[in-house]
C-alpha distance (Angstrom), angle and dihedral (degrees) to the residues before:
residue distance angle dihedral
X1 . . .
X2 3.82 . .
X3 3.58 138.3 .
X4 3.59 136.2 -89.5
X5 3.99 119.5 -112.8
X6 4.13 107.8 -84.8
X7 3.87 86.9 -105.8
X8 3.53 92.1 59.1
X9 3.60 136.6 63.6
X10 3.81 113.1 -69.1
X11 4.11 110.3 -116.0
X12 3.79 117.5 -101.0
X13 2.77 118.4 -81.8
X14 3.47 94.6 38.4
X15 3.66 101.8 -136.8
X16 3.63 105.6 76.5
X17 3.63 131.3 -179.7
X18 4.13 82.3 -112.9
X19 3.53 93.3 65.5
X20 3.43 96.4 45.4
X21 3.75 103.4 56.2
X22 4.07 99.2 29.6
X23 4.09 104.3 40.5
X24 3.61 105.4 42.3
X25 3.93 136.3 101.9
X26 3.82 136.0 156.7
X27 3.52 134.4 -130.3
X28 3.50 130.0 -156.9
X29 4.02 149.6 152.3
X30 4.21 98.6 34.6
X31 3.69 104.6 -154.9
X32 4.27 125.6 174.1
X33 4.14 112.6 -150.9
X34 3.87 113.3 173.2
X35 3.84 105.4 -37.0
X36 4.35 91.8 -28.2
X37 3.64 125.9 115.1
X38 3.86 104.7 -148.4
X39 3.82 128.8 -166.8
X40 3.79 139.4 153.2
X41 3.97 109.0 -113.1
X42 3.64 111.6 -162.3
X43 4.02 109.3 -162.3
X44 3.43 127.6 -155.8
X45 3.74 91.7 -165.1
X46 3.71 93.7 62.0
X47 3.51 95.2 62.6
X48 4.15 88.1 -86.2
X49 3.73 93.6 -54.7
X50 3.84 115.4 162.5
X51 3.80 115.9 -152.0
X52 3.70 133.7 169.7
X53 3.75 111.4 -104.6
X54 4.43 121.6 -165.7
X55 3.26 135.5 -153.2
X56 4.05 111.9 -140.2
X57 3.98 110.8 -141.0
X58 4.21 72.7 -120.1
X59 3.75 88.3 70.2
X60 4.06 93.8 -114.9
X61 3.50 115.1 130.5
X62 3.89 119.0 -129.2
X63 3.94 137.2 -163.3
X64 3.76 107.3 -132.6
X65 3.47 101.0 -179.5
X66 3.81 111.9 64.9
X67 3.97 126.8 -119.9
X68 3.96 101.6 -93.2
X69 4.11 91.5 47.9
X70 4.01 122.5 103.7
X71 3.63 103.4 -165.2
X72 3.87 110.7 -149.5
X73 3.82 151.1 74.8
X74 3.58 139.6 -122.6
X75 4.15 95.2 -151.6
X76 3.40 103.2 136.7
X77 3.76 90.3 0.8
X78 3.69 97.2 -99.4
X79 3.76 88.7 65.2
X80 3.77 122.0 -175.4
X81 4.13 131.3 152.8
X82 4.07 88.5 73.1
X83 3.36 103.7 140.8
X84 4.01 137.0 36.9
X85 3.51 130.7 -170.0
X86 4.28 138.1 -144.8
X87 3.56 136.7 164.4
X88 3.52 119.8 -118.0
X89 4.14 104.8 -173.7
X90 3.59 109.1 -70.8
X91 3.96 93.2 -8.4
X92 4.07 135.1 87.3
X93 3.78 101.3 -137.2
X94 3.69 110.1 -164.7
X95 4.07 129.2 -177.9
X96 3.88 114.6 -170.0
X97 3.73 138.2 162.4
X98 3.82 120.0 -103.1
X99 3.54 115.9 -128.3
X100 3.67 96.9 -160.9
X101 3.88 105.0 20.3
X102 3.96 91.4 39.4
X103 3.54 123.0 -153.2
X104 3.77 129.8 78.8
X105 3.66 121.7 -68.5
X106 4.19 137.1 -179.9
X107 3.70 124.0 -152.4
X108 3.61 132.1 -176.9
X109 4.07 127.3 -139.4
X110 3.93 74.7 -16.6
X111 3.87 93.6 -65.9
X112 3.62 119.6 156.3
X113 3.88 109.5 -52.6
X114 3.32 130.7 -110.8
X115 4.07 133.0 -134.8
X116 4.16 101.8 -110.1
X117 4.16 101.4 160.8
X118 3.64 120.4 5.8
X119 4.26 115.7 -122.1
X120 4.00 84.4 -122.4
X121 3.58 137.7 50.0
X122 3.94 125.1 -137.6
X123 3.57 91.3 -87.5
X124 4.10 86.6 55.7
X125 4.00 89.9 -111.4
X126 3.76 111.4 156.1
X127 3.85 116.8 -114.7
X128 3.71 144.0 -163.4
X129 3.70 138.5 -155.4
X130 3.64 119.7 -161.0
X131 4.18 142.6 157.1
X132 3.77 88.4 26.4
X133 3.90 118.1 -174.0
X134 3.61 121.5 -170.1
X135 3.68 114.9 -166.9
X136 4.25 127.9 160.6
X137 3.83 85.5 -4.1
X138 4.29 90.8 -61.5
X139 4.09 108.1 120.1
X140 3.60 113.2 -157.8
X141 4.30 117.5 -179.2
X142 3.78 135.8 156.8
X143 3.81 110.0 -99.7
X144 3.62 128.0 -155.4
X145 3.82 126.5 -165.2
X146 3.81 130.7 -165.4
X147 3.28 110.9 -138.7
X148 4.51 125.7 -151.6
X149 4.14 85.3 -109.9
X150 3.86 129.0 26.9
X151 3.54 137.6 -20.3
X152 3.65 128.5 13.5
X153 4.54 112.5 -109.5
X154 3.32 113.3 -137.6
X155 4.03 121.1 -170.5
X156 4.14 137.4 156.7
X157 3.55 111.1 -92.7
X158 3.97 131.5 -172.3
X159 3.97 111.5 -139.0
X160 3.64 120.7 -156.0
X161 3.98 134.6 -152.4
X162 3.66 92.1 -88.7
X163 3.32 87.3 35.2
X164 4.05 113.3 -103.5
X165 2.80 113.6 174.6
X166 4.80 121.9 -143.1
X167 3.42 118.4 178.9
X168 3.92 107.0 -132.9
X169 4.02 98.4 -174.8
X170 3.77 135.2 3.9
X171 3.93 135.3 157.0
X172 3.89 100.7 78.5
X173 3.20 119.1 96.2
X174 3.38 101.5 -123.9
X175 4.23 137.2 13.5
X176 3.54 136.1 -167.5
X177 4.31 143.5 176.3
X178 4.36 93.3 17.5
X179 3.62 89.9 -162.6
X180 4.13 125.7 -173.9
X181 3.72 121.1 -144.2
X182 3.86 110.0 -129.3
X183 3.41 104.9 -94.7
X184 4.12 87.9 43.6
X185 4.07 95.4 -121.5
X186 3.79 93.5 118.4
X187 3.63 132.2 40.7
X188 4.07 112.9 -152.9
X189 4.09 118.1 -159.4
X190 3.86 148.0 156.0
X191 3.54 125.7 -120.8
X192 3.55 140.9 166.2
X193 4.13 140.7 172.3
X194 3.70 126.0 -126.8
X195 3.42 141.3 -66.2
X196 3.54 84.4 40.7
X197 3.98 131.9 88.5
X198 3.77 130.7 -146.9
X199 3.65 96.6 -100.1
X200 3.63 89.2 46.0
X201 3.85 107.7 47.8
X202 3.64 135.6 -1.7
X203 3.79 155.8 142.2
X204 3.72 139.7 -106.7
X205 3.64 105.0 -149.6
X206 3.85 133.5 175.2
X207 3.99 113.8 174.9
X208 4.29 117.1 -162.8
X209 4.03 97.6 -118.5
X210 4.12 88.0 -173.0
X211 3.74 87.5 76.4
X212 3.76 98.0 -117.3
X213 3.87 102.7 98.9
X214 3.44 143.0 29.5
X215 3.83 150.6 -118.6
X216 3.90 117.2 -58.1
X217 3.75 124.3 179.3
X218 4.31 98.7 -151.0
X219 3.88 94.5 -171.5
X220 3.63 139.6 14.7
X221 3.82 111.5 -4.1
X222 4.28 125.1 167.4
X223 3.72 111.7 -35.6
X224 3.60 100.7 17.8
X225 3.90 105.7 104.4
X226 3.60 84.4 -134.9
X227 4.01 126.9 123.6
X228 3.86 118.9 -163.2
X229 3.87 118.9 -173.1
X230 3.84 139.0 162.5
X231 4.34 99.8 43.3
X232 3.82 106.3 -171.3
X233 3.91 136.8 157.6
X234 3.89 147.1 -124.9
X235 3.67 103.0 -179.1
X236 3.40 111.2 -51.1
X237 3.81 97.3 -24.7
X238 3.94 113.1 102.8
X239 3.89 125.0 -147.9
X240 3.55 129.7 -176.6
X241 4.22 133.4 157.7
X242 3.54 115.2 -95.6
X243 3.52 131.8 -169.3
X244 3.67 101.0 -166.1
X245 3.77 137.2 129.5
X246 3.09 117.1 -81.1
X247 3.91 124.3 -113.9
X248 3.04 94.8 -137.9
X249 3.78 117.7 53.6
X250 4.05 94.7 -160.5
X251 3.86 91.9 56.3
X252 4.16 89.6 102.3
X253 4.41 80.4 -134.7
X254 3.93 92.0 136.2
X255 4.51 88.8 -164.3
X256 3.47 96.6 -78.2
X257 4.31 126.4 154.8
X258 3.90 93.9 -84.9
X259 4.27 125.7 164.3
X260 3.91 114.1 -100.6
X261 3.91 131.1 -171.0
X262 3.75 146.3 -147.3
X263 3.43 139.0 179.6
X264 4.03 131.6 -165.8
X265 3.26 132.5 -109.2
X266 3.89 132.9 -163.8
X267 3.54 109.5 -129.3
X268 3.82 113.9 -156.3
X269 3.95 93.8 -116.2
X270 3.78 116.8 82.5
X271 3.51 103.2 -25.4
X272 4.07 81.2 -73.7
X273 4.00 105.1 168.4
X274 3.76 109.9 -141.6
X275 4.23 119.7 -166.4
X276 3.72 127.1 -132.0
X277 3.38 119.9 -160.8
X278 3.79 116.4 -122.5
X279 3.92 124.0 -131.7
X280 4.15 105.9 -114.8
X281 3.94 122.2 168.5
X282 4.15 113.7 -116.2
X283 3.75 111.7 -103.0
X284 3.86 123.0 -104.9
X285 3.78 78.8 -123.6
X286 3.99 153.2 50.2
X287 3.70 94.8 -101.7
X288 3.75 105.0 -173.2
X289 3.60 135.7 67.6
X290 4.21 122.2 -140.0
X291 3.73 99.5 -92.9
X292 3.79 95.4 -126.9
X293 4.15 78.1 144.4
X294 3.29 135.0 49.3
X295 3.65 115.4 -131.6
X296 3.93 101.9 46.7
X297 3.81 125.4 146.0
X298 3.59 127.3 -162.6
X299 4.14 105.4 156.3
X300 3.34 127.4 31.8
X301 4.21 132.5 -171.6
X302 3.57 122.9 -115.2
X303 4.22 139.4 179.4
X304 3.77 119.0 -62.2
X305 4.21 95.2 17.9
X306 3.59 90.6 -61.7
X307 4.33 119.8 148.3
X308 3.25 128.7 -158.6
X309 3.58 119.2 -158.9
X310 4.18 148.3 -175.5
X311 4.23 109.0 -138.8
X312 3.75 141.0 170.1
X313 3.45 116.2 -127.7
X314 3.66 116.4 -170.6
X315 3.13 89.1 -29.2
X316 3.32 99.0 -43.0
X317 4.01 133.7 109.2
X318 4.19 112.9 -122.2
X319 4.01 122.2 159.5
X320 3.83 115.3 -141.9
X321 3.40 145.3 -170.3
X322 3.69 134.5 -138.4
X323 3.87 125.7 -155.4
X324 3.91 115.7 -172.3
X325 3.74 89.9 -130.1
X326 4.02 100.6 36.4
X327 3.79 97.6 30.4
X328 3.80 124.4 -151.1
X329 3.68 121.2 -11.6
X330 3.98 138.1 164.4
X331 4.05 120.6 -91.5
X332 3.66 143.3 173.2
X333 3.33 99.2 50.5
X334 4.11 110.5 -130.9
X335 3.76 94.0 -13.0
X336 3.34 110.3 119.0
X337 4.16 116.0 -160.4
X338 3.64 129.0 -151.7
X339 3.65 92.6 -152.5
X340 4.12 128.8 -1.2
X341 3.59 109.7 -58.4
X342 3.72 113.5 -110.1
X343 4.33 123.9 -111.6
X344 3.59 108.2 -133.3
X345 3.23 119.6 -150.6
X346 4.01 100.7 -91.6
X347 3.76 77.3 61.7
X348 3.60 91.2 -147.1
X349 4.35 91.0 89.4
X350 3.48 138.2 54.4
X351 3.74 139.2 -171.2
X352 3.36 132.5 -139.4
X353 4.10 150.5 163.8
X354 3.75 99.5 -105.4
X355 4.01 106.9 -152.5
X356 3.78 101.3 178.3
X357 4.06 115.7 174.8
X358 4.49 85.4 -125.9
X359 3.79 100.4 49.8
X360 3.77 149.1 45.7
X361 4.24 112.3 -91.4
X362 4.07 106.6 -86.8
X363 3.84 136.7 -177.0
X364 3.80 105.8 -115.4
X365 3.50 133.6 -165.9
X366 3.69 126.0 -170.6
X367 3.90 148.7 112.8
X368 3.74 123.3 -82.4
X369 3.44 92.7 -103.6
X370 3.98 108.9 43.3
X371 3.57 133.9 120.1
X372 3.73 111.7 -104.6
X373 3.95 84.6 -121.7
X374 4.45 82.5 58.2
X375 3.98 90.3 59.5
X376 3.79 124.1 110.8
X377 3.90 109.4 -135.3
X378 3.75 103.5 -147.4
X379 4.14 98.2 -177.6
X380 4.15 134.5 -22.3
X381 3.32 125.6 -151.8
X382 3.30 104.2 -129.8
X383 3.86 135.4 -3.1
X384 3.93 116.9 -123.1
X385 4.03 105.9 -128.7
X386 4.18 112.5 -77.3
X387 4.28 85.0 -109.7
X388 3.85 97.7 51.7
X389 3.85 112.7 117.6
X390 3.34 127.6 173.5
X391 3.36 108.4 -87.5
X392 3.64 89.4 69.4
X393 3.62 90.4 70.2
X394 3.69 124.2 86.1
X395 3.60 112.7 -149.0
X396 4.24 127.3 -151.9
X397 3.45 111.5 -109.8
X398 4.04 105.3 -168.1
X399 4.38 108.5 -133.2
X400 3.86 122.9 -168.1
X401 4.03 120.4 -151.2
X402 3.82 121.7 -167.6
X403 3.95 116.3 -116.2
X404 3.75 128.9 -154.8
X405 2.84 101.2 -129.8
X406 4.40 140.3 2.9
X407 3.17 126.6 36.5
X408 3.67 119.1 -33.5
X409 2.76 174.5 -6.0
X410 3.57 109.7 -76.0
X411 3.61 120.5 -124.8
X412 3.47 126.7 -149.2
X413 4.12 135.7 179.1
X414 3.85 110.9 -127.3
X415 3.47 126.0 -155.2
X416 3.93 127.2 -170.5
X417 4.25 120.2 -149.8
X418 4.39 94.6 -95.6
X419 4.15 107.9 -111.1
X420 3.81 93.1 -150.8
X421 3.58 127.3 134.5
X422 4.06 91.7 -98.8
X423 3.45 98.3 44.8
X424 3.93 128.5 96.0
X425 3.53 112.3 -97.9
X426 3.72 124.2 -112.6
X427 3.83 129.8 -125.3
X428 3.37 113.3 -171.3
X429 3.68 120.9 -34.5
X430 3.38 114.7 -21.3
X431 3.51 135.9 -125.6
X432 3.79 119.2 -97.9
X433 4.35 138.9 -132.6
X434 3.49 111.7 -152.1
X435 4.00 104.4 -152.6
X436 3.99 109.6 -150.5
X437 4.10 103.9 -167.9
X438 3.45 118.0 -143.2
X439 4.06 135.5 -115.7
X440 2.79 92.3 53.3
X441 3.65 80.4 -127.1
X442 3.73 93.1 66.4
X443 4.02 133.5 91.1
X444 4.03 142.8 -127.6
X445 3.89 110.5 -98.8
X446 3.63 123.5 -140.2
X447 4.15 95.9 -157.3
X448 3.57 128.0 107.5
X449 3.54 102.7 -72.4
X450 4.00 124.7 -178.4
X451 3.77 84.6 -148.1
X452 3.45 93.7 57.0
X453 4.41 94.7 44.9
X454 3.81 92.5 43.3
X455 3.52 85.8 76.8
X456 3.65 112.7 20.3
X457 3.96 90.6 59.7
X458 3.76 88.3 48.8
X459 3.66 91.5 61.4
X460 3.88 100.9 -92.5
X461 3.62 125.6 131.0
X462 3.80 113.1 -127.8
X463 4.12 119.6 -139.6
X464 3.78 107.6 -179.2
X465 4.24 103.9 -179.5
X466 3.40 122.4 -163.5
X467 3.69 95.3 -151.6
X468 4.27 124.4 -155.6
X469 3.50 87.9 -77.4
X470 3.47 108.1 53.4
X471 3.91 130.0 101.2
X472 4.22 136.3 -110.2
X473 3.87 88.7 56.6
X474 4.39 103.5 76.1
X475 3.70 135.7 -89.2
X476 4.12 95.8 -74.9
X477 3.76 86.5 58.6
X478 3.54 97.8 49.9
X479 4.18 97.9 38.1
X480 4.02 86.9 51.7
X481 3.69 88.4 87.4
X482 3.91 91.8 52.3
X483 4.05 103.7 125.2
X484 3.78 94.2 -2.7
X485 3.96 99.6 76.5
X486 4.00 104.4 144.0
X487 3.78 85.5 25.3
X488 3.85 116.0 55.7
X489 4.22 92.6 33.6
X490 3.35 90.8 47.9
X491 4.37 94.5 51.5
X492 4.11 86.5 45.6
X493 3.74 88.8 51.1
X494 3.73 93.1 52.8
X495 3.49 92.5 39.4
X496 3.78 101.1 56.6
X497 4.06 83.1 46.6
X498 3.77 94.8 60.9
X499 4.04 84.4 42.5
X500 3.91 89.2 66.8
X501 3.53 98.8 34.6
X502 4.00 86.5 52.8
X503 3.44 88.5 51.8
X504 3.94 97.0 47.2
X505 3.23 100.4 -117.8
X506 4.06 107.8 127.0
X507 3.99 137.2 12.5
X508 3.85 114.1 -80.3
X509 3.52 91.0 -157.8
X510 4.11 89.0 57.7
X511 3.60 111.8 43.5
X512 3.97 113.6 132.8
X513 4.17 122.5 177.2
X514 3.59 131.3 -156.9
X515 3.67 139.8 175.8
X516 4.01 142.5 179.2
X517 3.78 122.9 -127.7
X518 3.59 113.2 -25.2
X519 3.53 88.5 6.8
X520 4.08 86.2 68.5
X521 3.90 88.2 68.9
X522 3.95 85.1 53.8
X523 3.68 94.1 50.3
X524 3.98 94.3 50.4
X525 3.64 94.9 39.1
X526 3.67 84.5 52.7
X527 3.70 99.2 46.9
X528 3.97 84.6 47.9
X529 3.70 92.7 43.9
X530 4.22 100.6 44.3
X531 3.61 140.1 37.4
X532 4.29 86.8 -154.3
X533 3.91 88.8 98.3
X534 3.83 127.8 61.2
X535 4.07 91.0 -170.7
X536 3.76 144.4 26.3
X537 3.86 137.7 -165.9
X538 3.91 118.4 -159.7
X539 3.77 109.0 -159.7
X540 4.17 111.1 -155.0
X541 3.86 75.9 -38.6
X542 3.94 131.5 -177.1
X543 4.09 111.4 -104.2
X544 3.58 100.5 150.9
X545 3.87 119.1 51.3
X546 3.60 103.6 -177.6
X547 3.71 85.0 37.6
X548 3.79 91.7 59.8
X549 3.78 92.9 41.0
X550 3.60 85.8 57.0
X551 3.85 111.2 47.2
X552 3.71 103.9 19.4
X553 3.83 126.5 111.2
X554 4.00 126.9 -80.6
X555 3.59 100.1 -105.8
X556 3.83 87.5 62.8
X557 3.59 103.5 33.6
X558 3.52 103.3 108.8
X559 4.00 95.6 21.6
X560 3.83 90.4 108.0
X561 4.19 94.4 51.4
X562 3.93 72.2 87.4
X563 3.15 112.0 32.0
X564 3.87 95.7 51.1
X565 3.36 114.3 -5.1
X566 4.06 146.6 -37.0
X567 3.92 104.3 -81.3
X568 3.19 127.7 -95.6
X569 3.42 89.6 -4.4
X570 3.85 97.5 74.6
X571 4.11 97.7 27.6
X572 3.94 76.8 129.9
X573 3.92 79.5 79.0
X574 3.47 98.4 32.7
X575 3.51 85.4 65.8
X576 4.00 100.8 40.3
X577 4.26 81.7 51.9
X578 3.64 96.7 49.5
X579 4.11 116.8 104.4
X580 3.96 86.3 -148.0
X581 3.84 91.6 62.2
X582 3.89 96.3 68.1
X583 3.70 103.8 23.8
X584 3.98 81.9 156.8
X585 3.55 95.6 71.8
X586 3.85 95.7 61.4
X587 3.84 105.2 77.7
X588 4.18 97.5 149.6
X589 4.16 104.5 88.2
X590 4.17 114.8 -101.1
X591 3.47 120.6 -156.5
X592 3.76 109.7 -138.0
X593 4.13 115.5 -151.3
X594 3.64 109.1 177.5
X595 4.04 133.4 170.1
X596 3.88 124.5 -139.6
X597 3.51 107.6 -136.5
X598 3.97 92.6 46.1
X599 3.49 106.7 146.8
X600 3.51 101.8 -179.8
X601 4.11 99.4 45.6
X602 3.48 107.0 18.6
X603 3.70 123.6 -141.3
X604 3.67 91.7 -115.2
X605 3.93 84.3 70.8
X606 3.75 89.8 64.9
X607 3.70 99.8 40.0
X608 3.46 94.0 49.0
X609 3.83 95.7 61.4
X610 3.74 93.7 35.4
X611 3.61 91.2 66.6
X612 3.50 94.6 56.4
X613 3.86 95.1 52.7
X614 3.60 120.7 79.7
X615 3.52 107.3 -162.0
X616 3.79 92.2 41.8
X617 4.31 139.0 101.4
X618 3.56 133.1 -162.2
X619 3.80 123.6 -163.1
X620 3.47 123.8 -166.8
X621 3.98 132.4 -144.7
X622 3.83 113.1 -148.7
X623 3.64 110.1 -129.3
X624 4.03 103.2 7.9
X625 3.54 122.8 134.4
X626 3.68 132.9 -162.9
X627 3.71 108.4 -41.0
X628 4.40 116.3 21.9
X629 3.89 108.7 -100.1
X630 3.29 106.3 162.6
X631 3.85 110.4 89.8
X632 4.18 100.4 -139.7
X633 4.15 85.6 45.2
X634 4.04 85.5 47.1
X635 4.22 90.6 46.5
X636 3.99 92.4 37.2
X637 4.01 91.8 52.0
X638 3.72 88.5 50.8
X639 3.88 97.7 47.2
X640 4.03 83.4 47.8
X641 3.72 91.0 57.2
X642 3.80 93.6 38.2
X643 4.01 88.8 61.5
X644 3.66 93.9 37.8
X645 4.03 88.4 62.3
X646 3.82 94.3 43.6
X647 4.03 86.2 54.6
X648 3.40 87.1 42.6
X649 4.23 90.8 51.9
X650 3.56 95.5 39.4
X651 4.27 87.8 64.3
């Protein structure tokens, strides 16, 4: 199916295939140097290329990476943090890891680039550069070496013009977000030690780069059931996102992701500099994001001990601002940011990636207080056809379900079939796609999301559960799932099904599920568990636990020791978990759609399964990792599934 021209009619349904792979870029990582609006563009069109794109205080845009770069890194597989940005007089200099030439590189006013760090050392180990910061001309990152036997070593390194290279800090396992105070004394970071993740356990650390102190972890720290993300500065005040317990029992802060401070202190011996902490009130929000990324910002300092910050609110993003003497309060009316909006430097804007649920993503700028109708649009992502109204649009609406027992309730996104003039019509009530979100230390969305309108203007119903588990809704939410993985999701999934079918909403009789990744293991435990779906779809989805515990990457080693169960202690459980182990109990078909160059779930999870099941397919895509990028293996997976269901339907 393809589109018509723009000057026609758009094709019903109006989410075609065509507009899919041929109108769609991403934005990501919104930074503000001098008078520039930065951002990382990734373009479909280019082959998938990501480049960094400025804003001119003029208004012109600008590519600052040249033609041959691929900005990106494959630390941790997901990657982010690849590039940084300074201004050098006149000129834009930017340094960025190359995803397919590896190594660090610098480019100017994207002119050719220049070789900074090599992507091996002397020995001819492999390395990696991510979460680079560039500030007064000193680059800081988080390096991680291969090494001939075992695990990769990762450590912070300073990089300088010709591209020495110091290690600052090594021994942890793992670092993130090196960040320099503004006069470059003190070097701020997160670390943490296996099993653990970075939403479940990690360090506030600031190190004394003069020489005359030491190490000190501020927050969090091994043992402390504590995780601390996002460090940044304002002067020589240090903030960062804690999700500790609170001091003070009464202070209604139920250990959610909320901004803490410190500020030095000379002691008298030395020159040592000790930290106090600073008092802060909690936010009325989860303000923090899982850092499967590097480069993420959720709270940001502005004049006169203000913060500005990016939060999820039952589900829900919202950006707020707190004043010392009026505390937190809502702002930016219907925007709705990916990350926090940038200051620039009249300190009266801000930019941000608006991701409403009604319209394409789009580079805003605006104040704090404008109408949405008084923001500057700097650059969408896509454009919806010229005939779109909408009615063709379905729109999240956020549903709550009591639980038994934990923490609750469970929150779920909501999406009705669209009733607009390109949409399929609907006879009755229609059928229903249960979206299981991977992680499972991620979140349901509520932007504008093809994988959301494919079906909902086709006539489908749209359930998108944020499961115990997921993220936005505090730490008791998300540690529910601790050692019931495959159990707990997989109860929340069902239970937010019967929720709309009590409520009339969609066709018992035609409820299917799917889910990417670790959502896979949901959707087979769930077809194995219930008879409330006729259909599933695993997505590069786990089959295999102690298969996955065994060959996947280091980031994720130990993420399951949680999740499930301490390995190999409890394979017993592994084993009881895994999809693969009772292949009998799934009798409703799966469609299998697998990658080959998956590094995190291999494709021998998939196949394995699939050849146990019957009235199951797989299909594989040559040369897709973890995660579908490319936009005609994004729109071909969905048109597979789309005809899978119909067959499915039809008996």
């Amino acid at each position: 199916m393809t589109s018509a021209p723009s000057h026609a009619r758009p094709s019903l349904p109006w989410v075609t295939p065509d507009l899919m792979t041929r109108r769609t870029r991403s934005f990501a990582e919104i930074r503000a140097v001098g008078g520039w609006v930065l951002w990382q563009e990734r373009r479909p069109d280019e082959q998938g290329r990501s480049v960094v794109v400025g804003r001119a205080p003029d208004g012109t845009l600008h590519d600052l990476t040249p033609p041959e770069a691929q900005v990106g890194t494959d630390m941790h597989v997901y990657g982010g943090g690849a590039w940084a940005a300074e201004q050098h007089g006149p000129d834009m200099l930017v340094v960025f890891s190359d995803s397919k030439k590896g190594g660090l590189w610098r480019s100017f006013n994207g002119r050719e680039a220049q070789p900074l760090c090599p992507a091996t050392t002397q020995e001819g180990l492999t390395c990696r550069y991510a979460d680079l910061s560039l500030q007064g001309g000193r680059l800081v990152c988080v390096r991680e070496v291969e090494q001939a036997e075992g695990e990769e070593l990762a450590d912070l390194v300073e990089i300088d013009a010709q591209g020495g290279i110091r290690s600052l800090q090594s021994g942890a396992d793992f670092y993130m977000s090196p960040r320099l105070s503004p006069d470059g004394r003190f070097l701020a970071f997160i670390a943490w030690q296996n099993p653990h993740m970075p939403w479940t356990e990690t360090g506030l650390y600031v190190t004394d780069l003069s020489g005359s102190g030491g190490t000190f972890c501020l927050a969090g720290g091994t043992g402390q059931d504590c995780s601390v993300i996002g460090p940044f500065w304002d002067g020589q005040r240090l903030y960062a996102l804690s999700d500790a317990a609170p001091a003070d029992a009464s202070s209604g802060h139920d250990r959610r992701w909320t901004p803490i401070a410190f500020e030095p202190e000379a002691a008298a011996e030395q020159g040592v500099v000790t930290w106090r902490a600073c008092s802060l009130p909690p936010a009325p929000a989860e303000v923090g994001l899982p850092a499967w990324v590097f480069g993420q910002s959720c709270c940001a300092a502005l004049s006169g001990g203000r913060l500005l910050a990016r939060g999820v609110r039952h589900g829900v993003p919202v950006t707020l601002l707190y004043e010392p003497e009026q505390g937190w309060r809502d702002v930016l009316d219907g925007a709705v940011p990916d990350d926090v909006p940038v200051p620039l430097d009249d300190g009266s804007r801000f930019a941000w990636l608006n991701s409403p649920p009604e319209a394409p993503p789009a580079l805003m700028i605006g104040t704090l207080d404008s109408a949405a109708g008084e923001r500057e649009m700097v650059r969408q992502a896509w454009e919806l056809p010229s005939d779109v109204v909408a009615a063709d649009i379905a729109l999240p609406e956020t549903l709550s379900f009591p639980v038994e027992d934990g923490p609750g309730p469970l929150y779920a996104q909501f999406y009705s079939p669209a009733q607009g003039p390109h949409c399929e019509k609907v006879t009755g009530k229609p059928p229903l796609v249960v979206i299981v979100h991977g992680g499972p230390t991620g979140q349901a969305r509520t932007d504008l999301s093809f994988k959301v309108q494919w079906w909902t203007c086709r006539g489908f119903a749209v359930l998108d559960v944020n499961y115990r588990g997921s993220t936005g809704f505090g730490r008791a939410y998300r540690e529910a799932l601790n050692g019931q993985w495959g159990v707990l999701d997989v109860q929340d999934c069902c239970r937010a099904v019967q929720g709309v079918i009590e409520k009339g909403l969609v066709d018992p009789q035609r409820c299917v599920i799917r889910g990417s990744s670790a959502g896979g293991l949901t959707v087979l435990s769930a077809l194995a568990q219930s008879d409330l779906f006729v259909a599933g779809t695993s997505l590069y989805g786990v089959t295999d636990l102690r298969g996955l515990v065994e060959e996947t990457h280091r980031f994720e080693a130990r993420y399951l020791d949680g999740l499930i169960a301490p390995w190999p202690e409890g394979e017993d459980v592994y084993l009881a978990r895994s999809p693969l182990s009772w292949p009998e109990k799934i009798t409703a078909p799966v469609l299998f759609l697998h990658g080959d160059a998956d590094r995190v779930v291999p494709l021998s999870q998939g196949q394995a399964l699939q050849k146990q099941l019957p009235a199951s397919s797989l299909h594989v895509y040559p040369g897709e990792g973890h995660g579908f990028r490319d936009a005609d293996v994004i729109a071909d997976s969905l048109a597979r599934e789309l005809a899978f269901y119909r067959e499915v339907f039809a008996g």
